[in-house]
C-alpha positions as CSV (number, residue, x, y, z in Angstrom):
1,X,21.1,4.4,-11.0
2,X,18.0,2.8,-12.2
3,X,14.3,3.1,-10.9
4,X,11.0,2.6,-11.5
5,X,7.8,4.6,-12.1
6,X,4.8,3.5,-10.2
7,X,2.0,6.0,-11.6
8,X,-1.9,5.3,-10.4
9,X,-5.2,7.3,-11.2
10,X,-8.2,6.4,-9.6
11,X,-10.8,7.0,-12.4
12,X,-10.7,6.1,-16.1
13,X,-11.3,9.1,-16.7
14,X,-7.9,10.2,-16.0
15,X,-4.6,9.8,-17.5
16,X,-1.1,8.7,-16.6
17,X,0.7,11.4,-19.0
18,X,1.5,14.4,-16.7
19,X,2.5,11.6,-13.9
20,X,4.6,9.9,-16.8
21,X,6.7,13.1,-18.0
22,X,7.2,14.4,-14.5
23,X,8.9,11.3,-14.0
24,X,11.3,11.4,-16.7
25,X,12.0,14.5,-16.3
26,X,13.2,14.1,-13.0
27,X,15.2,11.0,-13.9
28,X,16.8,12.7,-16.9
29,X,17.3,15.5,-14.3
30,X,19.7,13.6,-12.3
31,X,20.8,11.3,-15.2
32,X,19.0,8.3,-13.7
33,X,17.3,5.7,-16.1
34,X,13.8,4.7,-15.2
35,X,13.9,0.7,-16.5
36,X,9.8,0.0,-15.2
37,X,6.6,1.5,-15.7
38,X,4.5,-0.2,-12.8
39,X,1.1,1.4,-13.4
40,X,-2.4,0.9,-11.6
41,X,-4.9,3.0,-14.0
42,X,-8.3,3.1,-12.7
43,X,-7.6,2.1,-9.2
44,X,-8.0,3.7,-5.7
45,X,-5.3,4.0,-3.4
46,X,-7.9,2.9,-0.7
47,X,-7.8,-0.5,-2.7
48,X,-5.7,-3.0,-0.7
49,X,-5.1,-5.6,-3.9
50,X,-3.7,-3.3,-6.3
51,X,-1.8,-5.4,-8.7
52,X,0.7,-3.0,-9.6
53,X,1.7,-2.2,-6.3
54,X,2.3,-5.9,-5.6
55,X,3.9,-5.9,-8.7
56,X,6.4,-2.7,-6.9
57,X,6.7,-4.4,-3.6
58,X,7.8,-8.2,-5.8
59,X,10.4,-5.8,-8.0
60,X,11.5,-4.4,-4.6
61,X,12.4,-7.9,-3.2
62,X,14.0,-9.4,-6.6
63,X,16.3,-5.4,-6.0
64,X,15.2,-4.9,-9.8
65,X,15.6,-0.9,-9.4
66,X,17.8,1.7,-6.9
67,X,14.5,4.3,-6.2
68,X,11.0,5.0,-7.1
69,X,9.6,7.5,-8.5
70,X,6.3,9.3,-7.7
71,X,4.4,11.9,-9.3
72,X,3.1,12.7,-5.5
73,X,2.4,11.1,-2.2
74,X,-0.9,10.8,-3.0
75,X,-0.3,7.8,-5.8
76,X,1.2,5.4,-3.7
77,X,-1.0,5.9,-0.8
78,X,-3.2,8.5,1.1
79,X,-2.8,7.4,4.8
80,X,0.5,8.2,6.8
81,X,0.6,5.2,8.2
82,X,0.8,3.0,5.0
83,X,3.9,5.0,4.0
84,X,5.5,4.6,7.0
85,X,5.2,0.6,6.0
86,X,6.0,1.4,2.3
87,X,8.9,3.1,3.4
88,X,10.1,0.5,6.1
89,X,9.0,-2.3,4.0
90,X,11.3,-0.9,0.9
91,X,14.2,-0.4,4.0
92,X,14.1,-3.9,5.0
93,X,14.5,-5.6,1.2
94,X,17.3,-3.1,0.5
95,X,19.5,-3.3,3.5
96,X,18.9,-6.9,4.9
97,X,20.7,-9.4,2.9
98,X,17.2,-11.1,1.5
99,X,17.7,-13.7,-1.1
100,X,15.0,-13.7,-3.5
């Protein structure tokens, strides 16, 4: 299976490292093969333009990778509600027959 790693930090301060290897790991855990890094460094999940999570939702709809990977929740998004629409959003490009 393939996936991608979307990784975010909201100060520059930060890094993606720990985030980075966690993912690995866990694809090289269950012999998986991350083929994306879709990264948005210095951003806050608050921040409804994030160009790298376009980027995720554009690689969802061309069915580029199988899974995501997180390092946590928190990453993608801090309100329940906006992963209940990641998670329908990535439901409905991988179960309806959606041409890109």
């Amino acid at each position: 299976m393939k996936g991608v790693f979307y990784g975010r930090h909201s100060t520059h301060k930060q890094t993606m490292e720990t985030q980075r290897r966690s993912a690995y790991d866990l694809a090289e855990k269950y012999q998986c093969t991350i083929v994306e890094e879709i990264l948005d460094e210095g951003v806050s999940s608050r921040k409804k333009d994030r160009e790298g999570y376009k980027r995720l939702i554009a690689a969802a709809y061309e069915k580029k990778f199988d899974f995501v990977i997180i390092y946590s929740h928190s990453r993608i998004a801090r309100i329940p509600e906006e992963h209940d629409l990641i998670r329908a959003t990535m439901h409905i490009l991988y179960t309806c027959n959606i041409k890109s």
